[in-house]
N, CA and C atoms as an extended XYZ file, in Angstrom:
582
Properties=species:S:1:pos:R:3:atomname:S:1:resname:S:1:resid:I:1 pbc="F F F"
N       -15.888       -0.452        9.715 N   UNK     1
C       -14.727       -0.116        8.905 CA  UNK     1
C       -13.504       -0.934        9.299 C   UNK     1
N       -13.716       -1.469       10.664 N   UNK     2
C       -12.488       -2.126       11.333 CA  UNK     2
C       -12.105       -3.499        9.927 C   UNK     2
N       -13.056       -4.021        9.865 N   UNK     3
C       -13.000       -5.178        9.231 CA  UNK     3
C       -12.644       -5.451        7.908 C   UNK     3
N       -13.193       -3.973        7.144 N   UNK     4
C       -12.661       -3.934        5.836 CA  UNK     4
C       -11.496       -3.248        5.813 C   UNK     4
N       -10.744       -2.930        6.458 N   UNK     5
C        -9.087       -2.083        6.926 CA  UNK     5
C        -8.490       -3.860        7.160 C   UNK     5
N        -8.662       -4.793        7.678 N   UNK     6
C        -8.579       -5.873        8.472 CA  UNK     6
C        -8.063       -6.892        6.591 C   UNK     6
N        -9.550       -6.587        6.309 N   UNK     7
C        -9.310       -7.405        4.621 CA  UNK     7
C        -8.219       -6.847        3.786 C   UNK     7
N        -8.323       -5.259        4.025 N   UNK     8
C        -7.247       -4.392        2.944 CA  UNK     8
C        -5.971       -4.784        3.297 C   UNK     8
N        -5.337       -5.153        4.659 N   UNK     9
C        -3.820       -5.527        5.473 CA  UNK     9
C        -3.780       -6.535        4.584 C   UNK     9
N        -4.263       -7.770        5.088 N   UNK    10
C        -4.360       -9.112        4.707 CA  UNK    10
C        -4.179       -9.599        2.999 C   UNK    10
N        -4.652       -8.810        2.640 N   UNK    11
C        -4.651       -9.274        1.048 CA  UNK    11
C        -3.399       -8.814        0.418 C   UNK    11
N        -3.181       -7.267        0.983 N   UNK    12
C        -2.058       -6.515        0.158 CA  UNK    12
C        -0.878       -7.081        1.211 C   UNK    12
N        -0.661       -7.717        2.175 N   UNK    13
C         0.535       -8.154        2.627 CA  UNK    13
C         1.002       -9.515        2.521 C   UNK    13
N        -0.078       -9.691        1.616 N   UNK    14
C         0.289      -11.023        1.464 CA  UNK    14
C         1.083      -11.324        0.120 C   UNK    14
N         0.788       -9.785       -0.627 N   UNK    15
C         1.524       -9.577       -2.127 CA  UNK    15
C         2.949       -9.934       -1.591 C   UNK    15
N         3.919      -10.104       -3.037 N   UNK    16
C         5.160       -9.924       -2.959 CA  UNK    16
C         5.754       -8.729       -2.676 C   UNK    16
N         6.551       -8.344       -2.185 N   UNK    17
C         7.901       -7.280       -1.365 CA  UNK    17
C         8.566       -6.710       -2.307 C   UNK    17
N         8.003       -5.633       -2.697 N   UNK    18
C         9.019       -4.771       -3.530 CA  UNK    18
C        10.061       -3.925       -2.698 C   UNK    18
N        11.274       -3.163       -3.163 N   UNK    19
C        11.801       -2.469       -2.378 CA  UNK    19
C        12.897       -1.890       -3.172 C   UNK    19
N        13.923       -1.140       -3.111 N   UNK    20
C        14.886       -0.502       -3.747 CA  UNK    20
C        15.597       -1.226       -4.520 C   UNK    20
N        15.348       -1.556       -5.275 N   UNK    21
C        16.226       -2.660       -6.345 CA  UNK    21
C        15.842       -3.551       -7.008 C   UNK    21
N        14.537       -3.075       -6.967 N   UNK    22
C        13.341       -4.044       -7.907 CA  UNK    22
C        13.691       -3.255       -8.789 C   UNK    22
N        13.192       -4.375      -10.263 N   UNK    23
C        13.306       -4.584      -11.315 CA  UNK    23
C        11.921       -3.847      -11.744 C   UNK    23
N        11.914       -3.166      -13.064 N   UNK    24
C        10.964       -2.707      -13.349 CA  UNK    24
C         9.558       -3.542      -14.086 C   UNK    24
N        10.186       -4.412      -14.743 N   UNK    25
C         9.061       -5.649      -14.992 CA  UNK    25
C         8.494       -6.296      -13.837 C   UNK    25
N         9.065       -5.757      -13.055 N   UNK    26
C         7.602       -5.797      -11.662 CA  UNK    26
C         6.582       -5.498      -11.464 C   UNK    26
N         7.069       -4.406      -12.006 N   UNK    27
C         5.194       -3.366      -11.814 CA  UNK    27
C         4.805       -3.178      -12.864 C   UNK    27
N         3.383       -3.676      -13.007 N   UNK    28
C         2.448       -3.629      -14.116 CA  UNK    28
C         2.692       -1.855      -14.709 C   UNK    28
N         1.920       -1.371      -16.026 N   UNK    29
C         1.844       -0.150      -16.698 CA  UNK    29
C         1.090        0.860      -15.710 C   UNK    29
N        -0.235       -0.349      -15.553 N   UNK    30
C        -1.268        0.470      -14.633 CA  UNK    30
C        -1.714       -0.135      -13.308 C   UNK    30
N        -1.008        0.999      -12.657 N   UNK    31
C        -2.274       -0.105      -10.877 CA  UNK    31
C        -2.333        0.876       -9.757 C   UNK    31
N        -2.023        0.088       -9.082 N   UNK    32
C        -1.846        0.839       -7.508 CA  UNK    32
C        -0.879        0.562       -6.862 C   UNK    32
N         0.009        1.279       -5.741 N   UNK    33
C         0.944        0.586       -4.891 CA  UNK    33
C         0.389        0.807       -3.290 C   UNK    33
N         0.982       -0.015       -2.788 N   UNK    34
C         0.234       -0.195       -1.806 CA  UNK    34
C         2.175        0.429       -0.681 C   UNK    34
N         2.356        1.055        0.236 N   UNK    35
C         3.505        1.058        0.714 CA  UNK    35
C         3.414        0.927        2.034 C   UNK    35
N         4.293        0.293        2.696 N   UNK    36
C         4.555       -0.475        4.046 CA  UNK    36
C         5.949       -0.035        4.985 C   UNK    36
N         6.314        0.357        5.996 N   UNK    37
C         6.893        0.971        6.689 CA  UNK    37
C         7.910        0.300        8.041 C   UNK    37
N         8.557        0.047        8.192 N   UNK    38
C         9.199       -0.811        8.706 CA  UNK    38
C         8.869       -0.501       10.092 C   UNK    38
N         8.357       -1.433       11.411 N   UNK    39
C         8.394       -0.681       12.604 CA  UNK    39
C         6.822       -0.344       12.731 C   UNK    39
N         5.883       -0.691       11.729 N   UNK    40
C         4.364       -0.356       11.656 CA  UNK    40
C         3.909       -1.404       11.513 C   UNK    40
N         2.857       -1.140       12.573 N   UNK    41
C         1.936       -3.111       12.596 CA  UNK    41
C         0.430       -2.389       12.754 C   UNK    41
N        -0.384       -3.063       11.828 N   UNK    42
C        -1.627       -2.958       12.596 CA  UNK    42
C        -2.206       -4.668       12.125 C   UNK    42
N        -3.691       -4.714       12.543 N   UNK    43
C        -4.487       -6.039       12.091 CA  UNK    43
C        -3.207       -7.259       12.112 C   UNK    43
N        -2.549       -7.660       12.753 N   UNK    44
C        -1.232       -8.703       12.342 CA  UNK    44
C        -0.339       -8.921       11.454 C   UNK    44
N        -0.393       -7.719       11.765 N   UNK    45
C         0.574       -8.128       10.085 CA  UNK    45
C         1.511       -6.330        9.941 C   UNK    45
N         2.076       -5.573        8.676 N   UNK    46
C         2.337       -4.688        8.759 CA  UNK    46
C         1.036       -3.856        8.317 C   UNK    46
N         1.606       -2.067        8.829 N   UNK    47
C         0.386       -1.857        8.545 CA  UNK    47
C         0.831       -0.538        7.427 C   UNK    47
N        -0.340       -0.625        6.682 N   UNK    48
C        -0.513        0.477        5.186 CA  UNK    48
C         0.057        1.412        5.557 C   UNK    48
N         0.929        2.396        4.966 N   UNK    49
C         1.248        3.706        5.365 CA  UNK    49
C         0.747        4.736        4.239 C   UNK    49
N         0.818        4.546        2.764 N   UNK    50
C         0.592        4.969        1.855 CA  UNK    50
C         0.042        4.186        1.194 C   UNK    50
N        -1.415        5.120        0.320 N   UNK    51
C        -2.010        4.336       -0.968 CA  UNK    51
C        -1.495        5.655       -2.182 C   UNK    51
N        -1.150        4.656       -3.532 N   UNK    52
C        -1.101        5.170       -4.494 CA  UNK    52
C        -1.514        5.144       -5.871 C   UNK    52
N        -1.418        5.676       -6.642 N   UNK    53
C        -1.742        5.564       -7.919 CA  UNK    53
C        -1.134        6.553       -9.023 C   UNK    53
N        -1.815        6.412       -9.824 N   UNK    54
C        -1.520        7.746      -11.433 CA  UNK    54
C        -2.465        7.746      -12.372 C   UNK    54
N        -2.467        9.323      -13.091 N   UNK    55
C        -3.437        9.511      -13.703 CA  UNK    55
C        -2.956        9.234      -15.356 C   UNK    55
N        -1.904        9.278      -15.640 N   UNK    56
C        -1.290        9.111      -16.907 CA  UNK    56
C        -1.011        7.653      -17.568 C   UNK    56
N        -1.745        7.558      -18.733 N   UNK    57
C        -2.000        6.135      -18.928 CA  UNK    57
C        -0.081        5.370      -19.210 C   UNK    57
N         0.190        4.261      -18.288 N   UNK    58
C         1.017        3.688      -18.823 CA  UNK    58
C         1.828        4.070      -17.408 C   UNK    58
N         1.595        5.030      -16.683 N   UNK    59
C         2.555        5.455      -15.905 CA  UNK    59
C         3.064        5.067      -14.051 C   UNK    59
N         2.597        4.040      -14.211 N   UNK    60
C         2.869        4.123      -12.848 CA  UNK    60
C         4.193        3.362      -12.024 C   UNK    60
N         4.871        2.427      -13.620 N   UNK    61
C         6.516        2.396      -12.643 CA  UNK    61
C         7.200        3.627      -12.424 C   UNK    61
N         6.756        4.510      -13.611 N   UNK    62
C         7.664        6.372      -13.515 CA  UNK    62
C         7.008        6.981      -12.176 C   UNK    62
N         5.913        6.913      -11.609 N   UNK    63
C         5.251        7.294      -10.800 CA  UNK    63
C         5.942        6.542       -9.450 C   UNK    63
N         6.525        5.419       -9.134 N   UNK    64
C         6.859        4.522       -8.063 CA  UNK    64
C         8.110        5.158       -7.931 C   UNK    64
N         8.805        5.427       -9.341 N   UNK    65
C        10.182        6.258       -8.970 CA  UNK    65
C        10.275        7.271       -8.436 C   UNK    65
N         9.381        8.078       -9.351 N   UNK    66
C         9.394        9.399       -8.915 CA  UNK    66
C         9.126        9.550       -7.199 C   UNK    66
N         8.707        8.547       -6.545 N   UNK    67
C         7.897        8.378       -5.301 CA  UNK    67
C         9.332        8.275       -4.302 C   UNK    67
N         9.755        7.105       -5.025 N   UNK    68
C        10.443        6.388       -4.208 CA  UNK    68
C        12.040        6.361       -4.682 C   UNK    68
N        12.250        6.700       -5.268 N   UNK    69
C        13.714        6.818       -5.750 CA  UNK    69
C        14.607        7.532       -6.623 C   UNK    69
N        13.846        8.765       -6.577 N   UNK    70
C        14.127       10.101       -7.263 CA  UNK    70
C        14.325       10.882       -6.731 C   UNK    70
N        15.547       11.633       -6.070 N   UNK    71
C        15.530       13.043       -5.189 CA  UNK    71
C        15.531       14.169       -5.741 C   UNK    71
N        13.932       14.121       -5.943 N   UNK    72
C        13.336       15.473       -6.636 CA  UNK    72
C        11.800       15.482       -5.456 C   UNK    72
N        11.918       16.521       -4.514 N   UNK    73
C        10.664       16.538       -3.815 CA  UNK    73
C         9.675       17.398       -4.244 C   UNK    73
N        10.166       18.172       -5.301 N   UNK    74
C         9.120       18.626       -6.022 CA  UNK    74
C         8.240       17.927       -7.010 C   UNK    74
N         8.977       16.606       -7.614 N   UNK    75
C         8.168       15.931       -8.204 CA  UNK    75
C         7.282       14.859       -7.507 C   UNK    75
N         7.406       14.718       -6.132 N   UNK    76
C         7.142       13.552       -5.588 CA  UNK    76
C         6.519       14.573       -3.827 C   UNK    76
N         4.969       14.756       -3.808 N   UNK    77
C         4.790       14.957       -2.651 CA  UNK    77
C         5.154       14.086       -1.064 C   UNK    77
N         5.244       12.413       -1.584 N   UNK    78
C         5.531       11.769       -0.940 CA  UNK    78
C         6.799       12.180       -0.317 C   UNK    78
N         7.802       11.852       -1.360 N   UNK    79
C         8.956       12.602       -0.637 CA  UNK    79
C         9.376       13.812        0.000 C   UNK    79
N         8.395       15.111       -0.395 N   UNK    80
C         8.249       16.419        0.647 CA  UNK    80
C         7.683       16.039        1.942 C   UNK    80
N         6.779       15.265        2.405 N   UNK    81
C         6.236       15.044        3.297 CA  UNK    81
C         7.423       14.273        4.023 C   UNK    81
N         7.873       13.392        3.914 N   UNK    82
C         8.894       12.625        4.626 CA  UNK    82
C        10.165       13.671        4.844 C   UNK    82
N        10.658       14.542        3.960 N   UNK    83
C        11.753       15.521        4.246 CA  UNK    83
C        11.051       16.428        5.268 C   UNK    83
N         9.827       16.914        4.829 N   UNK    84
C         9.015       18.050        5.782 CA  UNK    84
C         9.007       17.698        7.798 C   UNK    84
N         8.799       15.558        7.812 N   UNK    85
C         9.325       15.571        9.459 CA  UNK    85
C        10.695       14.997        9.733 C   UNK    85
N        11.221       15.175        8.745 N   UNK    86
C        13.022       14.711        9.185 CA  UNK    86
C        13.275       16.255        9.755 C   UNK    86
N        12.885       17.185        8.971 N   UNK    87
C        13.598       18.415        9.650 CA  UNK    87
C        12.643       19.001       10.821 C   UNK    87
N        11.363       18.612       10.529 N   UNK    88
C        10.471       19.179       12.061 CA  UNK    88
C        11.154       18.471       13.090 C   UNK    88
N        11.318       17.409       12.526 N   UNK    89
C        11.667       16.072       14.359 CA  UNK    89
C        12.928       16.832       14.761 C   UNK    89
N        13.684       17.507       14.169 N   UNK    90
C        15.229       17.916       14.448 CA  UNK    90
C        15.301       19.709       14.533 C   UNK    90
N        13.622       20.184       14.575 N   UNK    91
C        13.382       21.991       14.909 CA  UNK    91
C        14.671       22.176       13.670 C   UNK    91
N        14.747       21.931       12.433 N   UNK    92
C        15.482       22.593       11.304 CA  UNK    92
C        14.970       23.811       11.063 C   UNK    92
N        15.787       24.685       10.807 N   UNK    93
C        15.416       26.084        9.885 CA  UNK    93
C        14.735       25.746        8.575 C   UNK    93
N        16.070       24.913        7.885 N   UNK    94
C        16.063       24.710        6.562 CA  UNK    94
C        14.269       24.342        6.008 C   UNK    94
N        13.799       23.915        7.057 N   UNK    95
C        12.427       23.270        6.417 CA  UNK    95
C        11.467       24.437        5.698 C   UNK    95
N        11.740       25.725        6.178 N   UNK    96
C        10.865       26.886        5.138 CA  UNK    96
C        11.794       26.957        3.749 C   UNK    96
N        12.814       26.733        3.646 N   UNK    97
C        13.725       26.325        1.808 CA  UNK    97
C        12.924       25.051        1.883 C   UNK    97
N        13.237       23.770        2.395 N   UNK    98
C        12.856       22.467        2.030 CA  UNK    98
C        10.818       22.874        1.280 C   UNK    98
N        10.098       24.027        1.924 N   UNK    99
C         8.589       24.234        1.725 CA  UNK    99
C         8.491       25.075       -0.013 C   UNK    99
N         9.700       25.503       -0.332 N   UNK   100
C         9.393       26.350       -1.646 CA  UNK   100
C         9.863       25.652       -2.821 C   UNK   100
N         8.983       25.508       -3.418 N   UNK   101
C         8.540       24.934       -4.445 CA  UNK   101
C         9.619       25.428       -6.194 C   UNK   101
N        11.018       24.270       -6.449 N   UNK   102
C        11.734       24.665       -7.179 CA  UNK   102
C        11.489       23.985       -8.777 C   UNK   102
N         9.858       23.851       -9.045 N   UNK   103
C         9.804       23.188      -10.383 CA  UNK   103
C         9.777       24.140      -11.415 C   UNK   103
N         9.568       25.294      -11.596 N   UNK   104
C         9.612       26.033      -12.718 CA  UNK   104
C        11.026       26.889      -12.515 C   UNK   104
N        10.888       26.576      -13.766 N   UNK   105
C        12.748       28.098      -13.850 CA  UNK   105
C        12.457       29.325      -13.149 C   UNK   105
N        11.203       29.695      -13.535 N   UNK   106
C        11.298       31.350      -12.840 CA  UNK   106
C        11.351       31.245      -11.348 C   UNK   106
N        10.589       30.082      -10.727 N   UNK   107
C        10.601       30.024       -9.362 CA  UNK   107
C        12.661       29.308       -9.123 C   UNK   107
N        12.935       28.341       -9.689 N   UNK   108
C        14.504       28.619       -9.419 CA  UNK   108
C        15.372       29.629       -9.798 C   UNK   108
N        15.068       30.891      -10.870 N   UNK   109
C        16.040       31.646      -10.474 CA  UNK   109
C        15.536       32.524       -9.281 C   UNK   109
N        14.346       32.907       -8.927 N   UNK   110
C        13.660       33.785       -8.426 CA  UNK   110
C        14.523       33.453       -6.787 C   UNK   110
N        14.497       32.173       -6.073 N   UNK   111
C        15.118       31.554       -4.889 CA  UNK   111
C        16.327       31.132       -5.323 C   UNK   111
N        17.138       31.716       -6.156 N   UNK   112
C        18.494       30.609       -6.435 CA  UNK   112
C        19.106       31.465       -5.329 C   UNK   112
N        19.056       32.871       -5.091 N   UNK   113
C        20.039       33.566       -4.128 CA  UNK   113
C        19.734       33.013       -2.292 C   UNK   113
N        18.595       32.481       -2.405 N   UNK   114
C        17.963       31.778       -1.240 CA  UNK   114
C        17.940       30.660       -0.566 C   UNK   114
N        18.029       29.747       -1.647 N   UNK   115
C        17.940       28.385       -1.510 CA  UNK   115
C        19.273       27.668       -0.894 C   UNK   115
N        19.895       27.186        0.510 N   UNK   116
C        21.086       26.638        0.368 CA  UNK   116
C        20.939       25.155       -0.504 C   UNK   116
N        21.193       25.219       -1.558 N   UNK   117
C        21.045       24.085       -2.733 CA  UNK   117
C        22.280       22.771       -2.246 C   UNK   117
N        23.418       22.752       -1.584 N   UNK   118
C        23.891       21.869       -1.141 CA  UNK   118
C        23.356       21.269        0.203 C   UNK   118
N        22.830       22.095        1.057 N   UNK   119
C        21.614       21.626        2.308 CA  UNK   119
C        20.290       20.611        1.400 C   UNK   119
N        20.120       21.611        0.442 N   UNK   120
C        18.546       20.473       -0.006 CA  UNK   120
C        19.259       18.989       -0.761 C   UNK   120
N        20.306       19.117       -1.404 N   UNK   121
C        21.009       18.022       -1.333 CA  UNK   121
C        20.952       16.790       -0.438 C   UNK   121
N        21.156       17.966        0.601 N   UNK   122
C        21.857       16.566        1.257 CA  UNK   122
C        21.057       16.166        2.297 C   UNK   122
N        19.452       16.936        1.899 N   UNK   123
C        18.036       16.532        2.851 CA  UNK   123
C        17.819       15.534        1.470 C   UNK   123
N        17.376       15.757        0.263 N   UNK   124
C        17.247       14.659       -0.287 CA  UNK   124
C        17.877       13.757       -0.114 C   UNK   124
N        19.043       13.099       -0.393 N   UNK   125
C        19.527       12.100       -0.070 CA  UNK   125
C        19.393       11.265        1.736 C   UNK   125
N        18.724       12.148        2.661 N   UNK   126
C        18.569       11.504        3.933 CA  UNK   126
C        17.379       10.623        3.407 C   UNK   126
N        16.127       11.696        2.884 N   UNK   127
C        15.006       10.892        2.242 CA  UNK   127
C        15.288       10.207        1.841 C   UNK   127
N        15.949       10.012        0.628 N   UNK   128
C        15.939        8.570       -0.096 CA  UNK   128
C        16.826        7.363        0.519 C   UNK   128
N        17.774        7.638        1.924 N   UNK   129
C        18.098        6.807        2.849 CA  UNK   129
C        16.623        6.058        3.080 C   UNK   129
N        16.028        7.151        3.800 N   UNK   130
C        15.057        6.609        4.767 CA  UNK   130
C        14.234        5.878        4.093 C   UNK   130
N        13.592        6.135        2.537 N   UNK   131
C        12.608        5.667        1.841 CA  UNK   131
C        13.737        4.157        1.777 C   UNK   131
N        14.881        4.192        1.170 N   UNK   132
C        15.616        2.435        0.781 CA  UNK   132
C        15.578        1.851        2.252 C   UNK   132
N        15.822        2.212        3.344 N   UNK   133
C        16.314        1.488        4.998 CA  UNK   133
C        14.801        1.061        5.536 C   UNK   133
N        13.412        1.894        5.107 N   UNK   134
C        12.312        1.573        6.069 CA  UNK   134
C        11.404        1.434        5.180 C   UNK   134
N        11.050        1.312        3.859 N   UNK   135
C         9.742        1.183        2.949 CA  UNK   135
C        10.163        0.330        1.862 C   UNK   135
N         9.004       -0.379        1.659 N   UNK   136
C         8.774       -1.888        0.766 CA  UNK   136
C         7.087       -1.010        0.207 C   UNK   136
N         7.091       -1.924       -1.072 N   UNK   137
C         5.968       -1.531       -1.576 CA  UNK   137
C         5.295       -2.803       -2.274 C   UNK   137
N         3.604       -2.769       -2.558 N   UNK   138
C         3.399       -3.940       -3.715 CA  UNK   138
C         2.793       -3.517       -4.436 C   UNK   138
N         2.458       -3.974       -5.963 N   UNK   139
C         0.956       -3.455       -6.743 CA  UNK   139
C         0.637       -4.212       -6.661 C   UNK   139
N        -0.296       -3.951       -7.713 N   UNK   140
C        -1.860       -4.636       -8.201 CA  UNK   140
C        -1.982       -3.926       -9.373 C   UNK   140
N        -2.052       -4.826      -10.574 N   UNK   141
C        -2.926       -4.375      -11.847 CA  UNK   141
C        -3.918       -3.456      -11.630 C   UNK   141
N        -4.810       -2.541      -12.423 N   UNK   142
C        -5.349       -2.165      -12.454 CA  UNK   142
C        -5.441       -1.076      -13.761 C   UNK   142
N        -6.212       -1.382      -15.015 N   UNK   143
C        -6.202       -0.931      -16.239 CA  UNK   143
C        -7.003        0.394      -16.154 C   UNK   143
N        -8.133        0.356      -15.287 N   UNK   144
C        -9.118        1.200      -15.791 CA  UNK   144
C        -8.711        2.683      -14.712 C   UNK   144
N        -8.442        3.680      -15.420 N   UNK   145
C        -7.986        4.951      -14.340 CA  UNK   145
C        -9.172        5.295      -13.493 C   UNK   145
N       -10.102        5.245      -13.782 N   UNK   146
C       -11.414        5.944      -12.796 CA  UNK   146
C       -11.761        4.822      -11.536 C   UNK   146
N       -11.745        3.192      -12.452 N   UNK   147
C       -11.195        2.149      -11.317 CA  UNK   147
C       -10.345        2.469      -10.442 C   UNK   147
N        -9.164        2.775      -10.799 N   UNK   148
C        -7.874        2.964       -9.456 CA  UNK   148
C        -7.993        4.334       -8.798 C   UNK   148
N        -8.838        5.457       -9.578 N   UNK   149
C        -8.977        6.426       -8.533 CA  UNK   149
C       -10.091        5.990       -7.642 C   UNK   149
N       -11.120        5.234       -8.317 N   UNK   150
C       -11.583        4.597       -7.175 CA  UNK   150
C       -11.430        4.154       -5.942 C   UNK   150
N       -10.557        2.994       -6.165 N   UNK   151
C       -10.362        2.188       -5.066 CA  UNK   151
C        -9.198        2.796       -4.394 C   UNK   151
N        -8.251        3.744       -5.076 N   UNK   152
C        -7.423        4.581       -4.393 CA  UNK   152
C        -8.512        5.228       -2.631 C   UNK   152
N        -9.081        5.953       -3.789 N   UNK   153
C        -9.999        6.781       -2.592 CA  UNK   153
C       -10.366        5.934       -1.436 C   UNK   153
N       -11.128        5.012       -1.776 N   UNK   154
C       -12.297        4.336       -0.575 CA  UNK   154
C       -10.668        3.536        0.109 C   UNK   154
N        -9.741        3.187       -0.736 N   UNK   155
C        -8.773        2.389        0.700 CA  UNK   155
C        -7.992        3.224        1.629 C   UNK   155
N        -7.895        4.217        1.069 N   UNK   156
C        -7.561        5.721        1.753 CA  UNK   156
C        -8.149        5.572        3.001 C   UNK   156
N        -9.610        5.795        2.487 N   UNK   157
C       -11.000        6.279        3.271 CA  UNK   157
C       -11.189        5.350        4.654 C   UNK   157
N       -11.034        3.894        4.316 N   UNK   158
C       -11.236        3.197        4.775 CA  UNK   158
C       -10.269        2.282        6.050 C   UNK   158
N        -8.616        2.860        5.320 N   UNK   159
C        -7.797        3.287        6.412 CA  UNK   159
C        -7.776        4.305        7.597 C   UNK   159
N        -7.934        4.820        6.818 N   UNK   160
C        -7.992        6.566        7.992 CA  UNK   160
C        -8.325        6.596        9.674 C   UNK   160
N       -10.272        5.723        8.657 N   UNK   161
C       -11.057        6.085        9.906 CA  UNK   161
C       -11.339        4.702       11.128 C   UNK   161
N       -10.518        3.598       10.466 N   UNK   162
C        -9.727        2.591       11.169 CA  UNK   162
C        -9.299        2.989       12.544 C   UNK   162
N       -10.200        2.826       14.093 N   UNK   163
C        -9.642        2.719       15.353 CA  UNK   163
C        -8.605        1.661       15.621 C   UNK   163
N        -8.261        0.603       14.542 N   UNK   164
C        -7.083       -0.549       15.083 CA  UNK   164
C        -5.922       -0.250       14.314 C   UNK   164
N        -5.338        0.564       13.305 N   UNK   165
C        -4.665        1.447       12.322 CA  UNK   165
C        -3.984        2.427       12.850 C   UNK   165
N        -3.449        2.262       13.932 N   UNK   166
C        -3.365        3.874       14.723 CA  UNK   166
C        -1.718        3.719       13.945 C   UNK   166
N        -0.778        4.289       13.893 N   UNK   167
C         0.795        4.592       13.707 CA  UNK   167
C         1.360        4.545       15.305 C   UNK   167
N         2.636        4.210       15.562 N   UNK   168
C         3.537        3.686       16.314 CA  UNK   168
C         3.912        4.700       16.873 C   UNK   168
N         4.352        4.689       18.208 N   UNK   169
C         4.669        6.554       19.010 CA  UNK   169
C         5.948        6.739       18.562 C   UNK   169
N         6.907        6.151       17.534 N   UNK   170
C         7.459        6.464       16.748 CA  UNK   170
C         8.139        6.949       15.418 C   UNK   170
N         6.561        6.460       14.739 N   UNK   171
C         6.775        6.617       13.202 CA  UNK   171
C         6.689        8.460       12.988 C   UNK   171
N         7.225        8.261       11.821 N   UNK   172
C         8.344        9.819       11.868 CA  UNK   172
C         7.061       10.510       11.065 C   UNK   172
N         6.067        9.832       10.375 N   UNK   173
C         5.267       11.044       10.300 CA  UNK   173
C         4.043       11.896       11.519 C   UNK   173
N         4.588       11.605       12.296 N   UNK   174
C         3.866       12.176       13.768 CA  UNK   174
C         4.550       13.849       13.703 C   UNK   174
N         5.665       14.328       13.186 N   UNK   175
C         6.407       15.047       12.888 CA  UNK   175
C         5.367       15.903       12.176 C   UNK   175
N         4.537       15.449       11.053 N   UNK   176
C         4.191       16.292       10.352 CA  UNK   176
C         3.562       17.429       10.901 C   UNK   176
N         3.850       18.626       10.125 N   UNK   177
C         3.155       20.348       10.510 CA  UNK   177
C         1.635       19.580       10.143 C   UNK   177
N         0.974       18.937        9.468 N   UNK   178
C        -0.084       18.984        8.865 CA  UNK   178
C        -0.998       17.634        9.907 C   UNK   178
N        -1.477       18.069       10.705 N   UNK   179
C        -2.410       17.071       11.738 CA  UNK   179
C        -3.070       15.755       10.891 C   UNK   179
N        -3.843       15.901       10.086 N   UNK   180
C        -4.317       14.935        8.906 CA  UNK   180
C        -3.455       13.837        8.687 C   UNK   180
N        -2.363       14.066        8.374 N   UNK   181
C        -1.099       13.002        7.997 CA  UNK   181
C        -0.960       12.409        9.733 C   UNK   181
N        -0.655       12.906       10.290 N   UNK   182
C        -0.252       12.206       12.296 CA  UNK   182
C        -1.789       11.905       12.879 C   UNK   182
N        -3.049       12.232       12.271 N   UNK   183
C        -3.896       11.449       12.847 CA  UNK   183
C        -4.158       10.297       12.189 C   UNK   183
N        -4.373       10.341       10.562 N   UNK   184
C        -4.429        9.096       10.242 CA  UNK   184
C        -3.552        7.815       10.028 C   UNK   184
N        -2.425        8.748       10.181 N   UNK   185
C        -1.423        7.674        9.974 CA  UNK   185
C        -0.622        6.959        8.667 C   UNK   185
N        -1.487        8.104        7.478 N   UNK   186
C        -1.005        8.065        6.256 CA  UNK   186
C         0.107        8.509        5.702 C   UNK   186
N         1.075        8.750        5.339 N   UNK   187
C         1.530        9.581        4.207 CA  UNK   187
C         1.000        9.788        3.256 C   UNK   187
N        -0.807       10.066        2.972 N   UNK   188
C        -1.594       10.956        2.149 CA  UNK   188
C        -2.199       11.795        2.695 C   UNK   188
N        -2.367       12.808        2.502 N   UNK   189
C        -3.121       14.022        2.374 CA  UNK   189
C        -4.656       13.918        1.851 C   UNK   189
N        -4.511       13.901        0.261 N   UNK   190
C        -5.428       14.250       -0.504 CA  UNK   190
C        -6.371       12.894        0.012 C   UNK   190
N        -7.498       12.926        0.201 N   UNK   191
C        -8.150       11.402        0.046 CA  UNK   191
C        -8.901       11.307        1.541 C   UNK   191
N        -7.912       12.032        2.343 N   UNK   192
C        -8.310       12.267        3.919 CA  UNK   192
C        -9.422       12.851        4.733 C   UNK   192
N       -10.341       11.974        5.314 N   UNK   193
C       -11.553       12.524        5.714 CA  UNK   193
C       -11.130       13.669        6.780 C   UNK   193
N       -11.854       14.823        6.938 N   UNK   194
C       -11.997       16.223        7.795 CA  UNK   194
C       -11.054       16.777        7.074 C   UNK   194
């Protein structure tokens, strides 16, 4: 697996450097993004932190936003996960509000008396610091959806269980409550072997 983790670095870092202020005629309708972490090296080069994709045909610059430059962490697990170890690394309270889930009306009025809504403020906006100051991203075309959940999966897969892939005794998702994310070294979840 070392070797095909070794090919996956190499090819996708050799793409062009997306990052907060890219243009949207960058990214194809349909593909994958591949995201990179400032301060993370594996195989020579930087190393994968996140694989992505979408299931909605046409959608995946709305999907890169929603990821990466939208402070909505309900729409974007990526971004719950990154708010979820800004406040573990710092023993926050706030992180059981930052855990409840404000996408439907009934669930926001139900927590509106609960929620300090200027605190989640102003945890989103650290996120989307941290996502513009430490993450670059690239695609890749990719038309066919069962294709990109494909190769979503197996580069997932194929990261994970990577012994030369390890994450940095600094990178902030070591933070995470969820072991899966700090052993593999992903910011994915879903896709994650054990």
């Amino acid at each position: 697996m070392s070797r095909e983790c070794e090919r996956l670095h190499e090819k996708f870092s050799a793409l062009p450097r997306l990052s907060d202020g890219y243009r949207k005629e960058q990214v194809p309708n349909n593909g994958l993004y591949v995201v990179f972490e400032n301060g993370e090296a594996a195989h020579n080069t930087d190393r994968i932190v996140r694989i992505g994709t979408h299931t909605g045909k046409d959608n995946l610059p709305k999907r890169i936003n929603e990821h990466l430059y939208t402070p909505n962490k309900d729409r974007s697990i990526f971004r719950k996960h990154i708010g979820r170890c800004i406040l573990a690394k710092r023993n926050d309270p706030f992180l059981e509000q930052w855990e409840i889930d404000l996408t439907t009306r009934a669930n926001r009025a139900k927590y509106a008396e609960k929620i300090d809504f200027e605190k989640l403020e102003e945890i989103e906006q650290e996120v989307s610091a941290y996502i513009a100051g430490n993450l670059s991203f690239v695609v890749v075309e990719v038309e066919n959806k069962q294709k990109r959940l494909a190769t979503e999966s197996a580069m997932i897969s194929a990261i994970a269980v990577c012994l030369d892939c390890s994450p940095s005794k600094n990178w902030l998702g070591l933070h995470h409550p969820n072991r899966k994310i700090c052993n593999a070294g992903l910011w994915n979840v879903q896709g994650l072997p054990g």
